[in-house]
VOPAGU-2260 file (C-alpha; in pm, 1 decimal, decimal comma):
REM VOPAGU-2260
SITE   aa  ch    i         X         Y         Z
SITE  UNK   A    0    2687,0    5644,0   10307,9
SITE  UNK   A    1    2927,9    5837,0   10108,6
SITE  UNK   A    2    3108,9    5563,6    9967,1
SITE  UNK   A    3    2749,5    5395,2    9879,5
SITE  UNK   A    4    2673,5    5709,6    9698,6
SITE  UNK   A    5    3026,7    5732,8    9523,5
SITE  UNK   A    6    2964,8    5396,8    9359,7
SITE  UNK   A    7    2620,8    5505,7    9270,4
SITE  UNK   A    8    2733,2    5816,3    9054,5
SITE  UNK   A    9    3049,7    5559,2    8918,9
SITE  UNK   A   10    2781,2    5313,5    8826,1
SITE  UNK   A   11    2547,5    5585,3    8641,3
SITE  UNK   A   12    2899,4    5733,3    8518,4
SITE  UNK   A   13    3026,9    5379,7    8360,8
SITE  UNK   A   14    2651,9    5319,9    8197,5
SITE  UNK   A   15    2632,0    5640,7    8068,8
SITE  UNK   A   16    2973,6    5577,6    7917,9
SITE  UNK   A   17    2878,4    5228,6    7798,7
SITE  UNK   A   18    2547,6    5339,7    7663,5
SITE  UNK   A   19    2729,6    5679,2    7443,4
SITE  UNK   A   20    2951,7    5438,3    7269,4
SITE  UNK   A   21    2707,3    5188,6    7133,5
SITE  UNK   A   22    2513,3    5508,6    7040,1
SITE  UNK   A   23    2788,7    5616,8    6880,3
SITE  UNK   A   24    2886,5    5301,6    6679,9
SITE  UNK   A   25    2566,9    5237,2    6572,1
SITE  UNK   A   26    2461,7    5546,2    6487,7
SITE  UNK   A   27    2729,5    5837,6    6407,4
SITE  UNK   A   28    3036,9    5686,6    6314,4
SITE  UNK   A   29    2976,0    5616,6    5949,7
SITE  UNK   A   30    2987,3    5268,2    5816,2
SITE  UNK   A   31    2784,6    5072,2    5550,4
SITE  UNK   A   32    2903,8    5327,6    5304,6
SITE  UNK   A   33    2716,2    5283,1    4919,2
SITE  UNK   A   34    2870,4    5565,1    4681,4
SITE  UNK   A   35    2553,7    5781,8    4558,7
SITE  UNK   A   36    2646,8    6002,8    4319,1
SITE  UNK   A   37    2382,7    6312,7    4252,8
SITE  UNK   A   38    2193,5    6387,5    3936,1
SITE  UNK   A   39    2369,0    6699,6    3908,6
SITE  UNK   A   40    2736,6    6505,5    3936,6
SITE  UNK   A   41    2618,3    6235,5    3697,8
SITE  UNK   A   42    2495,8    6437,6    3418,7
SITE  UNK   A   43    2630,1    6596,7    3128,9
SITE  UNK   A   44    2558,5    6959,4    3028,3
SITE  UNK   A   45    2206,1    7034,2    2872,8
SITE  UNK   A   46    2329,5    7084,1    2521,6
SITE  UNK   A   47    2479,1    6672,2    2522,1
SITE  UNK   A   48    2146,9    6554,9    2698,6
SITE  UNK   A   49    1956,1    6744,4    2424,3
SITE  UNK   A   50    2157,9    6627,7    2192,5
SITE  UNK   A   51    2134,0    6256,7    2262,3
SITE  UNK   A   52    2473,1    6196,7    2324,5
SITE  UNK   A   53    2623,0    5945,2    2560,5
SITE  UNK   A   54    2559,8    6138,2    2874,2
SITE  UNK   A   55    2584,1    5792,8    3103,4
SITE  UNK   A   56    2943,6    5732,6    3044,2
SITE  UNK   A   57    3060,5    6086,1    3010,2
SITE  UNK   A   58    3249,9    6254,4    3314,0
SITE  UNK   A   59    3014,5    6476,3    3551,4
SITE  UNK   A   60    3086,3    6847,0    3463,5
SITE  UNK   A   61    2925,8    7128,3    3673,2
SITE  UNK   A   62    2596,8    7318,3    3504,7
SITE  UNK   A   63    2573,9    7671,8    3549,6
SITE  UNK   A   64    2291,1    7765,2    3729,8
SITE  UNK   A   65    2314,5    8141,2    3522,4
SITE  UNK   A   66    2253,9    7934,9    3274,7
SITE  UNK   A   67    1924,6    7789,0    3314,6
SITE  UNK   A   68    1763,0    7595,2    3017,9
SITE  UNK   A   69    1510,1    7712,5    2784,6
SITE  UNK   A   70    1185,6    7678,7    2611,0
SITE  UNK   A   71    1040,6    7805,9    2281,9
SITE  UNK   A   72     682,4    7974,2    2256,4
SITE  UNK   A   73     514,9    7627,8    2168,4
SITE  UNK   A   74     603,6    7457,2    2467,8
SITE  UNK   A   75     895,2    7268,1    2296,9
SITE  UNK   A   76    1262,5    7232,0    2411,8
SITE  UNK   A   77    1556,5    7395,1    2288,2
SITE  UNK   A   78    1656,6    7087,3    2072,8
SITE  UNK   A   79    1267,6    7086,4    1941,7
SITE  UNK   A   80    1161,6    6761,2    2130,2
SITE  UNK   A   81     819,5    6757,3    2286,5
SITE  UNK   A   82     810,6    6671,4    2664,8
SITE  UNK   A   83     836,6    6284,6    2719,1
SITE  UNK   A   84    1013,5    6242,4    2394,1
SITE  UNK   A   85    1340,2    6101,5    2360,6
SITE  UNK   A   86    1421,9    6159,9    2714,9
SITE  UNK   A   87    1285,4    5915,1    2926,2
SITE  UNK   A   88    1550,4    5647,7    2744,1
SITE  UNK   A   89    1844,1    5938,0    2781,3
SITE  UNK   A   90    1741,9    5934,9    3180,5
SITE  UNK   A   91    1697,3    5549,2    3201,1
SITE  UNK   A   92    2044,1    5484,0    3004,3
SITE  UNK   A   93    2216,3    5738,0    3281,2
SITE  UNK   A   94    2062,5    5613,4    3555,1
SITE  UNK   A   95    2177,4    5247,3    3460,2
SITE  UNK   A   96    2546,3    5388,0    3391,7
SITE  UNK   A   97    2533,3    5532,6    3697,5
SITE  UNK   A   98    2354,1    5320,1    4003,4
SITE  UNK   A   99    2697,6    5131,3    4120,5
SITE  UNK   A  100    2553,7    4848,7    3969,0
SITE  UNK   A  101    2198,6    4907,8    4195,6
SITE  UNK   A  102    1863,2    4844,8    4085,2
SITE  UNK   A  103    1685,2    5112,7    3908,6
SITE  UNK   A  104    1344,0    5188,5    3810,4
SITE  UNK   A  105    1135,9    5276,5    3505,6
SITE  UNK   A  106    1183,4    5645,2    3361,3
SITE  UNK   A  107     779,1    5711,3    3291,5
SITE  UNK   A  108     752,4    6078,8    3217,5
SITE  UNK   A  109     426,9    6255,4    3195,5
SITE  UNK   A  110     277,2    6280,5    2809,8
SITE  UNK   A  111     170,5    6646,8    2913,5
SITE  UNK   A  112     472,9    6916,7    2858,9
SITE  UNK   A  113     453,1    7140,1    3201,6
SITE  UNK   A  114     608,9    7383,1    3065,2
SITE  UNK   A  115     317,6    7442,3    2874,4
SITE  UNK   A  116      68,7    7368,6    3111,4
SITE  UNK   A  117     222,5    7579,6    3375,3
SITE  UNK   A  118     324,0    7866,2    3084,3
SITE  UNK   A  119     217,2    8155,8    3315,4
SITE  UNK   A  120     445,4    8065,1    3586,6
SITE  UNK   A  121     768,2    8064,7    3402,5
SITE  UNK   A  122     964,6    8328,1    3325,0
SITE  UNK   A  123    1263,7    8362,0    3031,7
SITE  UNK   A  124    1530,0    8478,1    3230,1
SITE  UNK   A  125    1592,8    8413,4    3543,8
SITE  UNK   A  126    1435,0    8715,0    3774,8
SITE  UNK   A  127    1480,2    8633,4    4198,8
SITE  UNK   A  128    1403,5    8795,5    4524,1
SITE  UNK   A  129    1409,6    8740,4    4850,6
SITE  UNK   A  130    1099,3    8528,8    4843,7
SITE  UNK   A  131    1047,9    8443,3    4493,4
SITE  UNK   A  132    1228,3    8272,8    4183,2
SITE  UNK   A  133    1147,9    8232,8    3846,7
SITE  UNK   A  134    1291,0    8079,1    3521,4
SITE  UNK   A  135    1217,5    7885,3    3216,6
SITE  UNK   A  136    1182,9    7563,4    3432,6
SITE  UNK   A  137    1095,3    7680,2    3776,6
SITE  UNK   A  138     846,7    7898,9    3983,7
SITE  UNK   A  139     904,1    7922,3    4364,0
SITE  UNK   A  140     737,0    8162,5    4589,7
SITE  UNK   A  141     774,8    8149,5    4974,2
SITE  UNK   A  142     501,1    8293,0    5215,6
SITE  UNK   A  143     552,8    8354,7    5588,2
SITE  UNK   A  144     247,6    8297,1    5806,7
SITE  UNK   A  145     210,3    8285,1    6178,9
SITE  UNK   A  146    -108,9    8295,2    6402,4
SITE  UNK   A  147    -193,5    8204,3    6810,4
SITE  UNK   A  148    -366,9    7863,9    6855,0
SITE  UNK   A  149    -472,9    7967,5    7158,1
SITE  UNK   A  150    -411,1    7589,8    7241,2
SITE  UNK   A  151     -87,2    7548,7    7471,9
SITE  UNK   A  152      86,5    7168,3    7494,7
SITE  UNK   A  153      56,9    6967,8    7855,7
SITE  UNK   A  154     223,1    6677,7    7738,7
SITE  UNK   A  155     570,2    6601,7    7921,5
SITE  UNK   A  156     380,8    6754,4    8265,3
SITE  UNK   A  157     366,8    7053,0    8145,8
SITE  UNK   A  158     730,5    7148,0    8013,7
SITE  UNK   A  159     600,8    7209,1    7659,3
SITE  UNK   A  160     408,8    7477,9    7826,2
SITE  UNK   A  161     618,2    7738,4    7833,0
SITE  UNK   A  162     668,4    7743,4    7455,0
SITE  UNK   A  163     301,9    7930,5    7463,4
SITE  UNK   A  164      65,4    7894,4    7184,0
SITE  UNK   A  165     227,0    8100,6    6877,2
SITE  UNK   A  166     305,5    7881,8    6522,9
SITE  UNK   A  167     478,5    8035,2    6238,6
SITE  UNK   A  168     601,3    7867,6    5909,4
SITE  UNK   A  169     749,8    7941,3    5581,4
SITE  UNK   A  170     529,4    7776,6    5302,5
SITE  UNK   A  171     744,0    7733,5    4919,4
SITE  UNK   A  172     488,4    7704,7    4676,7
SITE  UNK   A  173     679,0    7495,6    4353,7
SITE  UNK   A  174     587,8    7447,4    3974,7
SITE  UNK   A  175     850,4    7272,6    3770,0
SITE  UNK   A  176     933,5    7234,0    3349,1
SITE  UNK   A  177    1005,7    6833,9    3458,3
SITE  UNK   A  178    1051,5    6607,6    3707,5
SITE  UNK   A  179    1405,5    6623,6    3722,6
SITE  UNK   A  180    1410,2    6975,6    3903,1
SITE  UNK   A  181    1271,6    6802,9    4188,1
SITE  UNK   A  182    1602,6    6586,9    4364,5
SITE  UNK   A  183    1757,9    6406,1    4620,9
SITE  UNK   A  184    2046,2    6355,5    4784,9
SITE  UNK   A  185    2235,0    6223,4    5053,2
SITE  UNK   A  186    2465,6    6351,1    5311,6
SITE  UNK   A  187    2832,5    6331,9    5162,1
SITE  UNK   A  188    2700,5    6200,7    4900,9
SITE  UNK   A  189    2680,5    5835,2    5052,9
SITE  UNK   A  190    2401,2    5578,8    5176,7
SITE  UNK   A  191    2510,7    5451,8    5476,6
SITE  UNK   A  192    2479,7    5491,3    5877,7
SITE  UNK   A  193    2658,2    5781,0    6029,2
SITE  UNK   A  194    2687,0    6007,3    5704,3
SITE  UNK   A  195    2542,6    6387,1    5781,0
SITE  UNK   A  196    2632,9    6718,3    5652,9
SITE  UNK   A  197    2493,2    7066,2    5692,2
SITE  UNK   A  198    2169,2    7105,5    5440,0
SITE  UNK   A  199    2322,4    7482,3    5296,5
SITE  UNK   A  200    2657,8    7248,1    5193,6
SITE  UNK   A  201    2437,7    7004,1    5043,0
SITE  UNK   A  202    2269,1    7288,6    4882,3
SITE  UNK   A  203    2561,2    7432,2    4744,3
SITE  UNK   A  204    2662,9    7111,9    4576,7
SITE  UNK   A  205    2329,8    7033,7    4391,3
SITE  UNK   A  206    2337,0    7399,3    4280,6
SITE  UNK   A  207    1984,7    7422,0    4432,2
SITE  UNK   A  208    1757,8    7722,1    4444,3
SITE  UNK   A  209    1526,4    7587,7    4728,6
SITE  UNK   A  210    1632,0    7314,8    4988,3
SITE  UNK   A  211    1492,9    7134,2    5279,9
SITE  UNK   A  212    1578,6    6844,9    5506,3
SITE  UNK   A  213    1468,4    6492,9    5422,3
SITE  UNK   A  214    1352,0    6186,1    5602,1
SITE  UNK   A  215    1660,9    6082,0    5844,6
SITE  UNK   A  216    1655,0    5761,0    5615,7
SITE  UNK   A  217    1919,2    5549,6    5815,4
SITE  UNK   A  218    1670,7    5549,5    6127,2
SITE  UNK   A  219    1663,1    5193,6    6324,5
SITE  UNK   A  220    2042,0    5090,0    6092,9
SITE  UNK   A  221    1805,1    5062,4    5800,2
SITE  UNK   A  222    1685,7    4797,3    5961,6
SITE  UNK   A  223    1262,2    4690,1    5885,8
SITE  UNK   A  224    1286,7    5041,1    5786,4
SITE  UNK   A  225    1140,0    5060,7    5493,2
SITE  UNK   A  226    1195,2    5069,7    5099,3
SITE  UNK   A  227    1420,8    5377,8    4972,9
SITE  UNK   A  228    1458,2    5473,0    4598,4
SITE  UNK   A  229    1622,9    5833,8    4540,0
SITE  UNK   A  230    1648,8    5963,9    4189,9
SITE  UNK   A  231    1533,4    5652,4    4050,9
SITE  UNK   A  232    1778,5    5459,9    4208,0
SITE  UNK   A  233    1672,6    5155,6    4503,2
SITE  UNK   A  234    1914,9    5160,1    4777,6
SITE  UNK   A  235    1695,7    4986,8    5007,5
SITE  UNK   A  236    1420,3    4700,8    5016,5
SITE  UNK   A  237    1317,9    4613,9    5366,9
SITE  UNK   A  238     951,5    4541,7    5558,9
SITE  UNK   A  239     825,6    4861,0    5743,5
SITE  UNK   A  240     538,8    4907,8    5938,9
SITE  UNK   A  241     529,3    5233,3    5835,7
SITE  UNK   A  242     381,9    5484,4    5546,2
SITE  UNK   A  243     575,1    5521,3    5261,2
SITE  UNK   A  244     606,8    5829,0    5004,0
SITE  UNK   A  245     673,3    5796,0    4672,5
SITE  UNK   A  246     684,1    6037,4    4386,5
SITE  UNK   A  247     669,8    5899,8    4076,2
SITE  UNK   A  248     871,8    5981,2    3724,8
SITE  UNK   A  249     527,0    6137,0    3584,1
SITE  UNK   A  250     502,5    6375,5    3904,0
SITE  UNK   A  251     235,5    6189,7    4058,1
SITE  UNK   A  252     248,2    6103,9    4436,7
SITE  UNK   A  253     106,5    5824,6    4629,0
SITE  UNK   A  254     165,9    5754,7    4986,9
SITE  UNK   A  255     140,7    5333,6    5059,5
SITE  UNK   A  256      15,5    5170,6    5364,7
SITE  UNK   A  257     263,9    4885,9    5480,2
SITE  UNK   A  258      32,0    4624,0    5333,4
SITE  UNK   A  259      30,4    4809,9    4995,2
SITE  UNK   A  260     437,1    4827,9    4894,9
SITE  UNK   A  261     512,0    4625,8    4674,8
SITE  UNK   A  262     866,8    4660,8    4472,8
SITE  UNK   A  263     818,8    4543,4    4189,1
SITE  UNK   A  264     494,6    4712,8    4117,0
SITE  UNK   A  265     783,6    5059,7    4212,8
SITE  UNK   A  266     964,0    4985,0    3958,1
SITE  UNK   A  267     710,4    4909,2    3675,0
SITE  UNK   A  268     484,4    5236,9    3803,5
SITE  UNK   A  269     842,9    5391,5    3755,1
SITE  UNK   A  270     872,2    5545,3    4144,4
SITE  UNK   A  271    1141,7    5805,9    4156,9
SITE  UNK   A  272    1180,9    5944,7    4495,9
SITE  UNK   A  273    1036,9    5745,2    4829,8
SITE  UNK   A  274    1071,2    5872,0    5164,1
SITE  UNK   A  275     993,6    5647,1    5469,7
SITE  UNK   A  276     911,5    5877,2    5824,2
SITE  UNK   A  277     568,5    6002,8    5773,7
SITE  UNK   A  278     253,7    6015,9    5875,4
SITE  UNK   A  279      44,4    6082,6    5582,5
SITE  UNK   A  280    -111,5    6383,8    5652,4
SITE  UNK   A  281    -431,4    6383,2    5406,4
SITE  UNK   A  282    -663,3    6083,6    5344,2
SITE  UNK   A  283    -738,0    5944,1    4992,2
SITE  UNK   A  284   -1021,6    6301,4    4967,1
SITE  UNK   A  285    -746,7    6535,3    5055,6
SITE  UNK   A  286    -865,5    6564,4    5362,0
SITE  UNK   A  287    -727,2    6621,6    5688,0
SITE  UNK   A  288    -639,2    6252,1    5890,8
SITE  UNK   A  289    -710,2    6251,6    6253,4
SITE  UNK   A  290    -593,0    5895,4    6355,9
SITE  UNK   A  291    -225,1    5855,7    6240,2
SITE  UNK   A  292      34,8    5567,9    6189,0
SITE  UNK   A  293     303,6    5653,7    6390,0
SITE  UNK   A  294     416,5    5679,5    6743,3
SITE  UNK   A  295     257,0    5905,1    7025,0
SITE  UNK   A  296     577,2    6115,6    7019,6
SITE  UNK   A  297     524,3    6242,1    6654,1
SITE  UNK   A  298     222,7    6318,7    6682,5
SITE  UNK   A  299     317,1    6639,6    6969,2
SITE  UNK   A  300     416,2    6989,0    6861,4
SITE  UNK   A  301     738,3    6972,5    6707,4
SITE  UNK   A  302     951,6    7184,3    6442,7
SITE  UNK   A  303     810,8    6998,9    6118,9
SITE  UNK   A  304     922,4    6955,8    5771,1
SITE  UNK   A  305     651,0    6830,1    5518,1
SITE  UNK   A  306     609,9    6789,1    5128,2
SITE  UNK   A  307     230,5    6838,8    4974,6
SITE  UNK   A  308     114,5    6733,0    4625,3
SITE  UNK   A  309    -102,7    6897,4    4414,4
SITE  UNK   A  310     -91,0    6800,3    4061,8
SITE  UNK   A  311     203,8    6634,7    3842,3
SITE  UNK   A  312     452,7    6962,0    3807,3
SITE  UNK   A  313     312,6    7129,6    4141,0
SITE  UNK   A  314     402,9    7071,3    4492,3
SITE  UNK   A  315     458,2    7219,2    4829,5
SITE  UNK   A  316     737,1    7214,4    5072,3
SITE  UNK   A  317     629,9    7350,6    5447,5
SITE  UNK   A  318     844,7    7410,6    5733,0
SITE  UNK   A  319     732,0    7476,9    6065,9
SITE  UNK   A  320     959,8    7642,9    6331,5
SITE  UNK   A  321     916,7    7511,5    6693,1
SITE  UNK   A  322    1099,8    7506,8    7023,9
SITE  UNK   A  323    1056,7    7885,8    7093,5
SITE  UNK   A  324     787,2    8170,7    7204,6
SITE  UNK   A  325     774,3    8306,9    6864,5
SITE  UNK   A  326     680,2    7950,7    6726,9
SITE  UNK   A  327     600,6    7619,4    6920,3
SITE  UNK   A  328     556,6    7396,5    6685,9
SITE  UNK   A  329     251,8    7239,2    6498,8
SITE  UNK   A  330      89,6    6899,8    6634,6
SITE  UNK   A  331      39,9    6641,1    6324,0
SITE  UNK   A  332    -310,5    6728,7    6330,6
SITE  UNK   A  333    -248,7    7137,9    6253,3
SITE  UNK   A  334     -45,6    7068,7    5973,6
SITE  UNK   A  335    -311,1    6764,0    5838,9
SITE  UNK   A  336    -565,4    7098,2    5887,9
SITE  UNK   A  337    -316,2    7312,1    5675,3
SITE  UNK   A  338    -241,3    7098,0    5388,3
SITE  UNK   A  339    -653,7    7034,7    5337,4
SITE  UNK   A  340    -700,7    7405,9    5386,5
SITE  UNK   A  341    -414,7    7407,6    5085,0
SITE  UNK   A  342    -572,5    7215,2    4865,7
SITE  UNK   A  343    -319,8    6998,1    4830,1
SITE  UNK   A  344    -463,5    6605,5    4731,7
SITE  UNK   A  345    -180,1    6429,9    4909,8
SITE  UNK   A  346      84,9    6557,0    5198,7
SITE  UNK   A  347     366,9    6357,1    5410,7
SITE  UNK   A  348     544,3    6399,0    5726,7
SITE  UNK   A  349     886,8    6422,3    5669,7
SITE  UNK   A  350    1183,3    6422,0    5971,8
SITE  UNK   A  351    1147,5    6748,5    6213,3
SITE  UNK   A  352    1270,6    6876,3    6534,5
SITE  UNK   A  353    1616,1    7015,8    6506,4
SITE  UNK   A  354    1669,0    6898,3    6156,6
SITE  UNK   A  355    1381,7    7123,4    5989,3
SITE  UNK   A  356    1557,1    7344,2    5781,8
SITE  UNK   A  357    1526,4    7555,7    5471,6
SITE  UNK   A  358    1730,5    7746,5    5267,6
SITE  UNK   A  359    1666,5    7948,1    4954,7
SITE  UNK   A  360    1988,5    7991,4    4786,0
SITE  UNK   A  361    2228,2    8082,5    5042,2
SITE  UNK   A  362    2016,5    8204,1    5310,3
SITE  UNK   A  363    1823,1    7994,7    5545,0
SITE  UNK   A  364    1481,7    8136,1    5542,8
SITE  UNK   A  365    1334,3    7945,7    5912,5
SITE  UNK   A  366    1388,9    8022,3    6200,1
SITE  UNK   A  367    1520,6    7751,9    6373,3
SITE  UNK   A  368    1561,0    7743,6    6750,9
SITE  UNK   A  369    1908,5    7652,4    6701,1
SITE  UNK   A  370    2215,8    7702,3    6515,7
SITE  UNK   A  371    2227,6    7473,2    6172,3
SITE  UNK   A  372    2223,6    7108,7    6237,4
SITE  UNK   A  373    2345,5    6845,1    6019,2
SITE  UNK   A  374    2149,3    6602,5    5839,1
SITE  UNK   A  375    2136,6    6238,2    5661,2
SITE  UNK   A  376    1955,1    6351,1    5324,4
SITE  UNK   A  377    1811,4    6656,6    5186,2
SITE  UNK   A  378    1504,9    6759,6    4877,5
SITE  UNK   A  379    1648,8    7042,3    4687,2
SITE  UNK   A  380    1458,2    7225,3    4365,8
SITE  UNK   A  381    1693,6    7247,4    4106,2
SITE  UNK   A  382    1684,3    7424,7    3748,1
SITE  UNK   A  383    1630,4    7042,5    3632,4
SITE  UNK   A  384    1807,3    6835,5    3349,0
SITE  UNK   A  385    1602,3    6783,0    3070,0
């Protein structure tokens, strides 16, 4: 009997072992490596972007963030060009100087300047606090919130349980001066399987004011996983049966069903972020979904990330803590119920669980259940390039 039960334990032992390394090869030691360089490496300072000059060949040089750029009283830029004007080609001739020799889509900004149209939200120097930020091109507020559901989770029989019925989440409320403030980027800089890095080092490096995790975009080896275009750039084109989020050059946002992707009709509607996880949260009214495309397992209480869309030059960025008494977690459902009660006209699902982070300069401003975790790609708010 005890040598039976010897070889039983070396048996688990051996396919535990056996199963850990092709976990590990597939998934965390990096490979498939495609050099992504950030907006904020590629392009020059705002006075040579202004200026027109050849900002796609030039070296990357680091912008200060003390230095944010400015706006006159009309609405205009510092070099006296009206939004839209002049720098959609400037972006389009960087990002084709820039992709690695990768696909890129069509720069179509908005016709309306949002620096205009969101005047009241800007600022003309840079004024910060704990929860707020303003400047010339950005307005970011953060509001904590927590309440009892009174509604406690029996799934997994009954473990969830103990996490009670208490949600609390950290809501950044975003208007930007263009659509460039609004970037991507992935971990160590680099598209590929295995790549993570901690979302405040990431941070750092874009020079962000607000961050959060992304959409864990190498899920399944990239395989039928989807189509994925950051910063204008396509670094992906594969079948998905999944939703897909894209956020267009003019700030608009549409989430596709599988059936509706098509990527060629991306890059003429000139897409410049997509993000495949999901669900969509809201239906075509801005209401709240009930039935959801995605697995049972998403749709439980979990630590969530999520982006919501309310007009070209506002948005939303929501994350949920989870895993503890203070906060369980929100079931897809509560947070479909939160982004109608927002307002918002579209909202996506983005990666959760341990990898729902935040950070607001240097500080995260969650509360995650556990110590940072790294991740595959991150959203950051940026003081922009144009």
């Amino acid at each position: 009997m005890k040598k039976r039960l010897i070889a039983a334990v070396s048996d688990l032992l051996v396919a535990a072992l056996l199963l850990g390394g092709i976990y590990g090869v597939n998934y965390l030691i990096p490979q498939k490596g495609v050099s992504a360089r950030n907006m904020t490496q590629i392009a020059e300072n705002k006075e040579s972007f202004d200026t027109g000059k050849n900002i796609g060949s030039l070296e990357s040089t680091e912008r200060s963030s003390s230095k944010p750029k400015g706006q006159n009283q009309s609405g205009t830029t510092q070099s006296g060009q009206t939004a839209g004007t002049g720098e959609a080609q400037k972006l389009q001739d960087l990002l084709k100087n820039n992709s690695g020799g990768l696909a890129t889509t069509k720069v179509l900004l908005d016709t309306q300047d949002w620096h205009k149209k969101f005047a009241d939200k800007f600022t003309d120097q840079v004024v910060s606090t704990d929860t707020t930020y303003t400047s010339p091109n950005l307005s970011i507020e953060l509001t904590y919130h927590s309440y009892n559901t009174n509604k406690l989770d029996h799934t997994q029989n009954g473990q969830h349980e103990r996490y009670g019925s208490n949600i609390s989440y950290v809501l950044a409320d975003i208007y930007v001066g263009d659509i460039t403030c609004l970037q991507t980027c992935f971990a160590q800089n680099t598209y590929g399987v295995g790549y993570s890095e901690k979302l405040s080092e990431m941070s750092a490096r874009m020079q962000s004011v607000l961050a959060v995790n992304g959409d864990s975009y190498s899920n399944s080896r990239h395989k039928d996983n989807g189509t994925i275009i950051r910063n204008g750039v396509i670094y992906r084109t594969q079948p998905t049966d999944m939703e897909t989020c894209v956020l267009n050059w003019d700030g608009t946002m549409k989430i596709y069903s599988p059936q509706e992707l098509n990527v060629q009709q991306l890059i003429d509607s000139g897409a410049y972020q997509s993000w495949i996880f999901g669900p969509s949260l809201l239906d075509s009214n801005g209401k709240a979904n009930t039935n959801f495309r995605t697995w049972s397992y998403i749709t439980e209480f979990h630590p969530r990330t999520a982006i919501g869309y309310y007009e070209p030059g506002h948005y939303c960025l929501l994350v949920v803590d989870g895993r503890q008494q203070s906060s369980r977690g929100m079931f897809l459902d509560e947070m479909a119920n939160l982004f109608e009660q927002l307002g918002c006209k579209a909202a996506y699902n983005l990666d959760g669980g341990h990898c729902s982070f935040m950070t607001m300069g240097n500080q995260i401003v969650n509360h995650p259940y556990k110590p940072e975790h790294t991740v595959e790609d991150g959203l950051f708010i940026t003081e922009g390039l144009m």
